[in-house]
C-alpha positions as CSV (number, residue, x, y, z in Angstrom):
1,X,32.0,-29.1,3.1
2,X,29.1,-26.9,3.2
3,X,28.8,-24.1,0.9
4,X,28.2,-21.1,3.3
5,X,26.6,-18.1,1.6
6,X,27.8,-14.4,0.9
7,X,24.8,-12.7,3.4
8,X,25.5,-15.3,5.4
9,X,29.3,-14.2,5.6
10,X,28.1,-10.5,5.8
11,X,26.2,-10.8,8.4
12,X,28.5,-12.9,10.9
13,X,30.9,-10.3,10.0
14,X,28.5,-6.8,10.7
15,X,26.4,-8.5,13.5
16,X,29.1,-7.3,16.1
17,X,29.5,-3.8,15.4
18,X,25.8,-3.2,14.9
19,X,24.9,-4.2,17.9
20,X,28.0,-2.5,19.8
21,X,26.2,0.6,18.1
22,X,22.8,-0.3,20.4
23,X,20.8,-1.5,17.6
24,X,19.8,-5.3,16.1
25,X,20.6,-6.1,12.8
26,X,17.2,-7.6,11.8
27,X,18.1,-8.6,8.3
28,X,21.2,-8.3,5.7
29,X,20.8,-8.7,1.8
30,X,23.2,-8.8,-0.9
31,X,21.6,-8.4,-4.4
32,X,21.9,-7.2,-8.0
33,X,19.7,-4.3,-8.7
34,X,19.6,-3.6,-12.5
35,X,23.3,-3.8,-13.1
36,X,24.4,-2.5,-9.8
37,X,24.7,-4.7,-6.3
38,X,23.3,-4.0,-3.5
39,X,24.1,-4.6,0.1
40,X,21.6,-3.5,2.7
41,X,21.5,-3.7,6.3
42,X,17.8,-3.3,8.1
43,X,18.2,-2.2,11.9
44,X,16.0,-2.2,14.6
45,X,16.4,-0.9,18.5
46,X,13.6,-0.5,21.0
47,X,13.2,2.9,20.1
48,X,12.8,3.0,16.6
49,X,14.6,4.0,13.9
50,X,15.8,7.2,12.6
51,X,17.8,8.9,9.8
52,X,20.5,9.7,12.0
53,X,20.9,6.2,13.1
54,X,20.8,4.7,9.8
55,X,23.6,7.3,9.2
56,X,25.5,6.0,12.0
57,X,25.3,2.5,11.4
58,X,26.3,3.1,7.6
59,X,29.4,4.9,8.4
60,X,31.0,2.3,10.6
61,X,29.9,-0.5,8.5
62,X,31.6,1.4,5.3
63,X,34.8,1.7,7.9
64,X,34.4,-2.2,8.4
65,X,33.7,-3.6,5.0
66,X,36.9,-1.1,3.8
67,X,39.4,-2.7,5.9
68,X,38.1,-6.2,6.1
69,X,36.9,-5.7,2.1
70,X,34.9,-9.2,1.7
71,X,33.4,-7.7,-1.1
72,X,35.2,-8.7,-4.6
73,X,32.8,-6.2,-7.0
74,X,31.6,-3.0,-6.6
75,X,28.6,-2.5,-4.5
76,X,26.3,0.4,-2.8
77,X,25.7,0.1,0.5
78,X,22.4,0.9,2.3
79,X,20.7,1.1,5.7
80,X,17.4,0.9,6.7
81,X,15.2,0.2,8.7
82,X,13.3,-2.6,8.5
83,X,10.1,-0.1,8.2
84,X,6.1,-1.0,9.3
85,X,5.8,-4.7,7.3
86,X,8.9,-5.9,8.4
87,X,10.1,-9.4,7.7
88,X,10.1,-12.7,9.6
89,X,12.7,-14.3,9.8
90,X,14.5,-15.6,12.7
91,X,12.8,-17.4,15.4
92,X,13.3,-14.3,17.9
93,X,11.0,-11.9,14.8
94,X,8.0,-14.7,15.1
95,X,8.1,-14.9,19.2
96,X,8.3,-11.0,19.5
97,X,5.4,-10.9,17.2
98,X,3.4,-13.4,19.3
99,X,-0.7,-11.3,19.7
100,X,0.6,-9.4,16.2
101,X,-1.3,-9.6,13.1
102,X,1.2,-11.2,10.4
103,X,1.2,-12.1,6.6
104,X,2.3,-15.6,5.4
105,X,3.5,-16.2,1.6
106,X,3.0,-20.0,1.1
107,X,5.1,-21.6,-1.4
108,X,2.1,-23.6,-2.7
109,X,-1.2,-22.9,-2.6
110,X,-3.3,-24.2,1.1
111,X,-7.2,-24.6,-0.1
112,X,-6.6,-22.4,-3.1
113,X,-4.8,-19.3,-1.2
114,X,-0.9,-19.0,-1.1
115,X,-1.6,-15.6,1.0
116,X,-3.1,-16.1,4.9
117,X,-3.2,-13.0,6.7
118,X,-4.3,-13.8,10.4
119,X,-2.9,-13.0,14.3
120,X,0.0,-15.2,15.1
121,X,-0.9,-16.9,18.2
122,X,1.8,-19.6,18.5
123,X,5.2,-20.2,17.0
124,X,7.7,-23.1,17.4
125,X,10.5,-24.2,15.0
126,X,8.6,-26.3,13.4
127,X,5.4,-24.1,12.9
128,X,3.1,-21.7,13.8
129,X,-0.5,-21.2,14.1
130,X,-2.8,-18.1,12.9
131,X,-6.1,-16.8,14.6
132,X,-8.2,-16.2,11.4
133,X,-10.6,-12.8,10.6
134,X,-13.4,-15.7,11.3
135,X,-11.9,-17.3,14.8
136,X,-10.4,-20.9,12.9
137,X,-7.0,-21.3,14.3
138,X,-4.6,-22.4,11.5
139,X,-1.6,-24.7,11.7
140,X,1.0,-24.5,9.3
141,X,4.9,-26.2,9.0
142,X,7.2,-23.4,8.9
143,X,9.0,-25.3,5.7
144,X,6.1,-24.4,3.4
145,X,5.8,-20.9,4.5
146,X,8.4,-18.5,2.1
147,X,7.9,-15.8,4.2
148,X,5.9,-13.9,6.9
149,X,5.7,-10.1,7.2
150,X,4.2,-8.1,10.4
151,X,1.2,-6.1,9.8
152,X,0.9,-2.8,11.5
153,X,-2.8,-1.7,12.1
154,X,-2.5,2.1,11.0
155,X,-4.9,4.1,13.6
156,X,-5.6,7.5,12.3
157,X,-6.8,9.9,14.2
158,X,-8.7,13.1,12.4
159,X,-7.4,15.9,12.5
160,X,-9.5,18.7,15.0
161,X,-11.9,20.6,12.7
162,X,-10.6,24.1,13.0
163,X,-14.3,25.9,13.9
């Protein structure tokens, strides 16, 4: 039988009342900070994310997790949002992302570089390709990628002198 992990428990069990809140549940983690564990819930909707939503999302999740109490230790639990470099993950993050610029973390080094930054043009299960800064279009498998982050393009505008 396969083993089927904790997050992986977590999130078939939180999926459902996130998004009866309105929201996606984008990614889930369960982890040991310092001596404490951690479980964190990242959110998304269409319309961002705020404090208040966070705040939402955490209370009915606490409500869940106390009844249904899949947690044997003791654990904090946060709610986030999945902020500007959000993670790829899921096949739906790479496709929405499609004309995006994107980071990819390479488990072993591709021409001497494990980091390729470059505008995801294609994505499939099985791979993706990457516009480079210089125009190449890179292929690479999906299985030796260990992970992919967006990259928001921060446009400021200055401030109005105030002559």
């Amino acid at each position: 039988m396969k083993k089927v992990s904790k997050e992986f428990l977590l999130e078939e069990l939180t999926t459902p009342v996130v998004e009866s809140l309105g929201y996606e549940l984008t990614d889930l983690t369960f982890e040991k900070q310092g001596k404490d564990w951690c479980l964190t819930l990242f959110i998304d909707s269409e319309k961002g994310i705020s404090l208040d939503d966070c705040e939402i999302v955490s209370r009915q999740i606490s409500e869940l997790l106390d009844e249904k109490d899949p947690i044997e230790q003791s654990y904090f639990l946060e709610v986030s949002s999945p902020g500007m470099d959000r993670p790829l993950k899921k096949e739906k993050h790479f496709l929405s992302n499609l004309d995006k610029k994107i980071a990819v973390h390479l488990f072993a080094p591709l021409d001497g570089k494990k980091d390729i930054e470059g505008v995801l043009k294609s994505y499939t299960l099985e791979e993706l390709t990457l516009e480079l800064e210089t125009g190449e279009m890179l292929t690479l498998e999906n299985s030796k990628i260990a992970k992919a982050n967006r990259l928001d393009e921060l446009n400021f505008k200055p401030l109005p002198s105030a002559e």
